[in-house]
N, C-alpha and C positions, 0 to 999 in steps of 0.2 A: 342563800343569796342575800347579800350585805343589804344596805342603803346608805349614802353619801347625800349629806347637805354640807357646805362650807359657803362661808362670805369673803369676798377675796377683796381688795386694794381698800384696804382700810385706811384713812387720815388720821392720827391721832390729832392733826388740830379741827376738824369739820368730824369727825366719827365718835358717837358714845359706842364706845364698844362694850361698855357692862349692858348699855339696851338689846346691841345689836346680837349679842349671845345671850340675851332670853328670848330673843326671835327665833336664833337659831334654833336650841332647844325647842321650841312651838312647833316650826318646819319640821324639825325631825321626823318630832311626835307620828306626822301625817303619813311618813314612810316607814316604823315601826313593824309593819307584818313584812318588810323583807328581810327585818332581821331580830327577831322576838327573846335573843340570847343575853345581848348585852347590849349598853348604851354608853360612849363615851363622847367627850367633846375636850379639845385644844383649842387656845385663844392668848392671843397676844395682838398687841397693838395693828396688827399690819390682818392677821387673817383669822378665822373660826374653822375647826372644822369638827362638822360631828358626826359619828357611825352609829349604823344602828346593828349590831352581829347576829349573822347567821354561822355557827359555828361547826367548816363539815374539815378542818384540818386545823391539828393542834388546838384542841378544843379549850385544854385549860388555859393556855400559855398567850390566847392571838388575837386577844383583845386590840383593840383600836381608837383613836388615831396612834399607827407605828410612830417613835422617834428613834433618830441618829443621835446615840448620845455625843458621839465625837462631834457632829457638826450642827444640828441641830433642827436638822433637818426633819419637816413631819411629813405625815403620810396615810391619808385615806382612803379605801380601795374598796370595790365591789367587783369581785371575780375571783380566778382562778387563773396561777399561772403554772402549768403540767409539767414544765421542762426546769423548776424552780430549781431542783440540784444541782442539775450541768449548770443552771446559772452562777449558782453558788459558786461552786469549783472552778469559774473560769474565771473568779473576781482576781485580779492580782496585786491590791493592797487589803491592810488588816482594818478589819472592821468587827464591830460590838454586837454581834448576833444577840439576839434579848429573847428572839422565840425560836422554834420551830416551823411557824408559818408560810406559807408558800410564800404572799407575797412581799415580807420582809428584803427580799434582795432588789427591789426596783429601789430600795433606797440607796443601794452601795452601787447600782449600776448607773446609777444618775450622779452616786459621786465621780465614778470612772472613765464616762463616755455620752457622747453627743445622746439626745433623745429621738434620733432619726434610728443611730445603729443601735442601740439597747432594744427600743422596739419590735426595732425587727429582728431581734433575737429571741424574743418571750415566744412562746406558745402558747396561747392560754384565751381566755375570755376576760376583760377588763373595763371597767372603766373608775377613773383615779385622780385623785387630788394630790400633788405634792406641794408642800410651802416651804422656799429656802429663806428664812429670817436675815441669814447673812446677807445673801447676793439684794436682799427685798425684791425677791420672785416667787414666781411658782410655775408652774408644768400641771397639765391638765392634758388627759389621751384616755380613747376609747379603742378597743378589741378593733381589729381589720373589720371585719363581717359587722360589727353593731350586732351582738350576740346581747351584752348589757346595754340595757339602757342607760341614755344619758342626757341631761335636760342641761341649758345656759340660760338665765335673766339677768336684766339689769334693772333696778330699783332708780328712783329720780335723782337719785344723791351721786349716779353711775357706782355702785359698788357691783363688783359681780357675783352672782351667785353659780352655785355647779348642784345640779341633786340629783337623786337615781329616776325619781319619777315626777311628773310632772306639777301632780298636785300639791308639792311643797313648794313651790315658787309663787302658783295662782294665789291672788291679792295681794303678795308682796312687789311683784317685779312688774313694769309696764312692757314691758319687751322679752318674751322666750324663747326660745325656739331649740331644734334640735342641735346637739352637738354631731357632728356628722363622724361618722366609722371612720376607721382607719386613719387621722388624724392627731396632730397636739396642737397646742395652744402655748406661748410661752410668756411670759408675765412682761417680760425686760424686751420680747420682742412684741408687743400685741401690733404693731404698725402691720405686721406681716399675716397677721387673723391664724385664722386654722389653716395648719400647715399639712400635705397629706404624706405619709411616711409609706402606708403599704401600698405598691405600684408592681403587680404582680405580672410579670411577663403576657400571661394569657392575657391578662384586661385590656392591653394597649387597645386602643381603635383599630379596625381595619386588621386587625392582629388573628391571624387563622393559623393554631396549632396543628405539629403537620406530622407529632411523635406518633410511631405505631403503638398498636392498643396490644396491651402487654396482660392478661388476666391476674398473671401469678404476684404481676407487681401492684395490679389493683387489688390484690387482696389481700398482698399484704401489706400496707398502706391504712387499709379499714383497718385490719387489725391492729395495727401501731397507734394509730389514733384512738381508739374502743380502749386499748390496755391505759395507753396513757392518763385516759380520764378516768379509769377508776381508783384512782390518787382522793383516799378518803376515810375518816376516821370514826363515821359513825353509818350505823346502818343505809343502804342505799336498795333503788329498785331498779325495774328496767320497765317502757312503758311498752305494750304489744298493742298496736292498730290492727294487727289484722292481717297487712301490705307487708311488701317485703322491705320495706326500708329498714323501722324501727323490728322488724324479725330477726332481720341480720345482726342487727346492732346486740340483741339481746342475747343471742345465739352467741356472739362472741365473747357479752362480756361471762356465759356463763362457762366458758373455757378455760378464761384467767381467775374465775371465781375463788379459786382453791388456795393461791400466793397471794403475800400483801405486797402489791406494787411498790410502794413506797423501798422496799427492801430488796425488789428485782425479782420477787418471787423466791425469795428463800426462806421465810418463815410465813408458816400458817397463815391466812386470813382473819379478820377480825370476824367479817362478819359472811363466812360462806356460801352460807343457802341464801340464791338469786329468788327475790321475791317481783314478780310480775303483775302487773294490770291493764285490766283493758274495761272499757265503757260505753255504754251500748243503753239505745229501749230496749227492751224485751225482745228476744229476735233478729237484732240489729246486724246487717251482711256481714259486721268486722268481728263481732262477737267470736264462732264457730272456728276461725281460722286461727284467732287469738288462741283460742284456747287449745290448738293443734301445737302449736309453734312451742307454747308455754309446757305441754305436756313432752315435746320430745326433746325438751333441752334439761326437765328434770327440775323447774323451776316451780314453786309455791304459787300461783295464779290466783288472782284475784278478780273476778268479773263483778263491773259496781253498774248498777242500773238502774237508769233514772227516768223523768216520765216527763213526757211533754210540759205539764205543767211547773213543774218543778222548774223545767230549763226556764219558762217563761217569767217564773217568779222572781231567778239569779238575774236576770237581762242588766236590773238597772246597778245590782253589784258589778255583775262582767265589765257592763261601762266605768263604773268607775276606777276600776281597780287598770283596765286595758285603756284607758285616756282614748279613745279612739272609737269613730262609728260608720269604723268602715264592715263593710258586710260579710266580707267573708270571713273577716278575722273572727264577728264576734259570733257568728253561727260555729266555728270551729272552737270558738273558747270555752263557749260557754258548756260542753259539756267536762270539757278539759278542766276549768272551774273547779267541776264539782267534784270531779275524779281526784282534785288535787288536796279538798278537803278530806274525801277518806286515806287518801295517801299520808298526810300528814296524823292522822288521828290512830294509824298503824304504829309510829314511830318511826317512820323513813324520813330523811332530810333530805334525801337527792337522788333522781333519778336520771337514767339516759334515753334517750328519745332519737327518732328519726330522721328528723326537719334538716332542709338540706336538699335532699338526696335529688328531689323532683328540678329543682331548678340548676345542678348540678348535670344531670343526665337526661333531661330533658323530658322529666316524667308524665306532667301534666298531656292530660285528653288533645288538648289543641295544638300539640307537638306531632301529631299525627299529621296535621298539614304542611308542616315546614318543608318550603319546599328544596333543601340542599341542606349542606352541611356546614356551609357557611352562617346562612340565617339562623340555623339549630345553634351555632356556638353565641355568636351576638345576642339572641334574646336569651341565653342562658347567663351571658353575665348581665345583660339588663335585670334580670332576673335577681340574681345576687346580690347587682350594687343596691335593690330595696327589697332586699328580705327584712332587712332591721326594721321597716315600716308595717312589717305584715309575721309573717312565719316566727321570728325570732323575737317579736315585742308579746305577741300570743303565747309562747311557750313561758316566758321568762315570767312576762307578768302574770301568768293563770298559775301558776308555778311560788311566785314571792307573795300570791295575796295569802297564803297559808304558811309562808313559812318553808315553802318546799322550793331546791336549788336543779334548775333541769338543766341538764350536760346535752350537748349535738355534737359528738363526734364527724359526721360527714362534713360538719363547717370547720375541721381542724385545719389549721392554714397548712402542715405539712400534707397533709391530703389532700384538701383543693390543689395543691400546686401540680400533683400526680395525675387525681382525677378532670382537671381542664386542660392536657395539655396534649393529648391524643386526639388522631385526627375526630373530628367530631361528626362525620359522617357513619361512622362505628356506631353513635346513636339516637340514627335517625329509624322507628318504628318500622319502617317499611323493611328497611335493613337489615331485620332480624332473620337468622336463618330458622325458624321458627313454622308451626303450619299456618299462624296467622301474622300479621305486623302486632309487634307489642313494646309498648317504653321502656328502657332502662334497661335494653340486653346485656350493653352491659358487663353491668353490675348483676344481673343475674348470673349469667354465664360466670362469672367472676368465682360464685359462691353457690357454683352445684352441688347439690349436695347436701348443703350447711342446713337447710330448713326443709321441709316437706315439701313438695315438687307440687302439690297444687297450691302451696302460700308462693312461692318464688315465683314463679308464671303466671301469676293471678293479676289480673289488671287494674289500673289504679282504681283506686275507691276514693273518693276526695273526702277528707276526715268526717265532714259535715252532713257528706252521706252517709257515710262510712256507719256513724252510729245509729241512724234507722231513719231510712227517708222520709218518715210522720214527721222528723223534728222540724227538718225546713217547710213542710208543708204544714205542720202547727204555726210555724213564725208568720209564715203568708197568713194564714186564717187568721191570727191573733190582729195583725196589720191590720187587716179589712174591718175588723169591727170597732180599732180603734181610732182608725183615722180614714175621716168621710171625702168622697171623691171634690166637693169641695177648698177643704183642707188643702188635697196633696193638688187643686189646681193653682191656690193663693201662696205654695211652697218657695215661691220666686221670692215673696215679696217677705215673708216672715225669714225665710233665710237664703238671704241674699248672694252671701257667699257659698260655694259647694253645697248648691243646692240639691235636696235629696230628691232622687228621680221615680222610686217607688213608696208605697205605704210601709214595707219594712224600714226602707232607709228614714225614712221621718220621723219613724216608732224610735228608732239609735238617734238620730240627731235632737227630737225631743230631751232623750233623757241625756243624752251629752252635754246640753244646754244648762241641766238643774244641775249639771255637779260642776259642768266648766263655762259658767257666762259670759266670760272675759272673750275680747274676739281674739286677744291673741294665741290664744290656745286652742283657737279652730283651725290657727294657719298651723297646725303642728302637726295637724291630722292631714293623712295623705287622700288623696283626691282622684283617681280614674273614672272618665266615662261608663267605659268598659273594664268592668273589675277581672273578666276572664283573664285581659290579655290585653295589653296598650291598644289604643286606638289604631297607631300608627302600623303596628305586626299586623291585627286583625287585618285592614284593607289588605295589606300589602300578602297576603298569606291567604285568607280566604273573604271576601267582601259578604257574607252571612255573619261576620261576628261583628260587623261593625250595628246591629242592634241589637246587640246583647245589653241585658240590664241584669241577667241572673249569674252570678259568679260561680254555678252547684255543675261540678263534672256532671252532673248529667245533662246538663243544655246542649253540651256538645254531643248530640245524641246520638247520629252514626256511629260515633267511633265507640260509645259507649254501648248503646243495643248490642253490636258489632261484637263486641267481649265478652257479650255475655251468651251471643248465641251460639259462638264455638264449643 
């Protein structure tokens, strides 16, 4: 997983730009651990830009910022684009190929065609810089889903900046904020701001998918998605929670384990034996399952286990490295954290993971009350359009503070497009022909068979439990002795904005404070009452969640006891 810093609309008569590119360079520096391989920087009168490489395709050859030698075109990128050959093959003028690199073709597809229709040709996770010296422009686009992170400021001088994370901007820029998913940016058009390209049939408002649920085509959709991402030239793993999400996911890629994708599956793999991990206290409900799934697919399993204190010690890293204090993210990250350090100290660069699947199929505990099939589809792309604030910022960044690149097949846009477009009452919990109501039929049903019959059927586990319910109940105890009732009743007035409603949340917003003081990069951090579930679902769904302050699947306790005493 790359890092991008660039400084855009440069003045050569108002710009030092020999100052402005030891800035840059400085900025970089601070996003370094997403890419620990290589450091390059481009600069000419008009833009900067610098990468920092994580290198998991063409490793000798894909260094960065890419150029056009024909036109001159440059080019900084953090991600992955899956469907990079067809892209190739479907250019139809000649151009200077210099790597091997996946994302070397967004330069020739930007010489060929509009940035509405190239976009939405990629397949991939992204977020990029491009600078045309000729046109004096540039082009700026994030991944549909916000899979990468993507940061905009502006400095008092208005220059713009773009970077992967956001701590390279704080004390440079007065004004940050998110670049939002599925969008570009166009240099020669900025009157027009962020323009949004992905507009996926299902999302429309008011919009109720009415395709019948097909199993064999949802499965094999997962699988075309799973194969696709293991497009990769150095060692990789697969993560096991436990849940049948990332089971599936891992299940599958040890299928295609045996051919190297890149080649269609016709010569050998680089790197064949699927290595597995899973994280857990001692005990932890996800551990035991983990280790089922991982033994009957033939995979190297790895259980890493860490201890209340340990997690409490990462806290004020997790913050920094997650820009964010929201609660549920960092109760989930922070073991993820830590997993992702032994991961990298294996020598893996990249691994695939789960995330997705719940807001997809309606996974989550408090989907058991939705009352129809209608409301189940609507908060499912509520759901989606802010994953990039929660699910996908936790993976990516608990994942880049080591060096390690984490893949979500379920967010592949050729699969959302399959998996949201069937009637949605197919997964509503109650609906399952099952002996109890259970989430995500499904995609169980989909993939009978594929993993042990009590990992597939097993009810969700929300990650943060999932590793051993001490940990959340350590973080509450930790809370209470560090912050006096007192404290959490003057919270109004010390933080005034998204003020924090319990002792945990104040313990996250304390430490958010020491590494991010600036206000404008509290407005970047997303903000729910009710972290389970919008305020506005709760009422309307079940009037019990509108006082919820605790985001842990087990609050919603009926449905959870409920799962467990079957």
């Amino acid at each position: 997983m790359c890092g991008i810093l660039t400084i855009l609309g440069l003045d050569p008569a108002r710009s030092n730009a020999a100052e402005l590119r030891r800035h840059a360079l400085s900025m970089a520096r601070k996003i370094r651990h997403r890419g620990p391989d290589w450091s390059g920087i481009y600069s000419d009168e008009q833009a900067i830009l610098a990468h920092e490489r994580l290198s998991i395709v063409d490793v000798e050859h894909g260094a960065q910022p890419l150029i056009d030698t024909l036109t001159g075109t440059v080019l900084a990128v953090n991600g992955e684009i899956y469907n990079h050959q067809a892209l190739r093959q479907g250019l139809t003028g000649a151009h200077d190929f210099q790597t091997r690199s996946d994302c070397e073709v967004i330069l020739y597809l930007y010489d060929e065609t509009s940035p509405r229709e190239f976009l939405n040709r990629m397949n991939g996770i992204f977020g990029f810089v491009l600078h045309d010296p000729r046109r004096r422009t540039f082009l700026i686009a994030r991944d549909p889903i916000g899979v990468i992170p993507l940061y905009v400021g502006w400095d008092r001088h208005d220059h713009l900046y773009v970077a992967s994370e956001m701590k390279a901007l704080v004390g440079h820029c007065e004004r940050i904020k998110e670049f939002p998913p599925g969008h570009f940016y166009l240099g020669h058009e900025a009157d027009k701001g962020f323009q949004r390209y992905y507009e996926p049939a299902w999302a429309e408002p008011g919009r109720v998918p009415d395709a019948p649920y097909d199993a064999g085509v949802l499965r094999e959709a997962l699988e075309a998605a799973v194969r696709r991402q293991l497009m990769c030239d150095v060692p990789y793993g697969v993560l096991i929670s436990g849940g049948v999400d990332s089971s599936l996911v891992a299940s599958i890629a040890a299928k295609y384990r045996e051919g190297r994708v890149e080649e269609g599956g016709a010569t050998p793999s680089w790197w064949p034996r699927i290595h597995s991990f899973a994280v857990g206290l001692a005990g932890a409900p996800d551990l035991g399952p983990a280790r089922k799934v991982a033994e009957s697919i033939g995979a190297i399993h790895h259980e890493i286990h860490f201890t209340v204190q340990e997690g409490l010690d990462a806290l004020s890293d997790v913050i920094y490295h997650l820009e964010s204090f929201d609660i549920t993210t960092i109760r989930a990250s922070t073991p993820m954290y830590l997993m992702m350090r032994k991961i990298r100290a294996m020598g893996i660069k990249m691994v695939l993971s789960g995330e997705g699947a719940d807001e997809i199929f309606g996974g989550y505990l408090y989907f058991h009350k939705a009352p129809d099939g209608d409301e189940l589809h609507a908060e499912c792309v509520r759901k989606l359009e802010k994953l990039h604030l929660y699910d996908c910022a936790r993976a990516n960044k608990s994942g880049a503070a080591w060096g390690v690149e984490v893949r979500v097949p379920f967010l592949d846009r050729e699969f959302l497009d399959v998996a949201m477009s069937f009637d949605p009452s197919r997964k509503l919990p109650r609906n399952a022909p099952r002996p109890r109501p259970i989430e995500k039929y499904p995609l169980r049903h989909a993939f009978d068979g594929a993993i042990p019959d009590d990992v597939l059927w097993r009810q969700k586990e929300q990650f943060s439990d999932g590793v051993g319910y001490a940990w959340i109940d350590g973080i509450k105890a930790h809370a209470e002795r560090e912050v006096t009732d007192s404290m959490l009743r003057g919270a109004a007035e010390r933080f005034p904005v998204k003020t924090p409603e319990t002792k945990e949340a104040y313990v996250y917003r304390q430490l958010f404070e020491h590494h991010f003081p600036s206000a404008t990069a509290v407005h970047c951090v997303p903000w729910e009452r009710s972290v389970a579930c919008s305020t506005e679902t709760a009422l309307r769904w079940d009037a019990a969640f509108a006082q919820m302050t605790d985001p842990s699947g087990r609050a919603v306790r009926d449905i959870h006891a409920a799962g467990y005493d079957t």
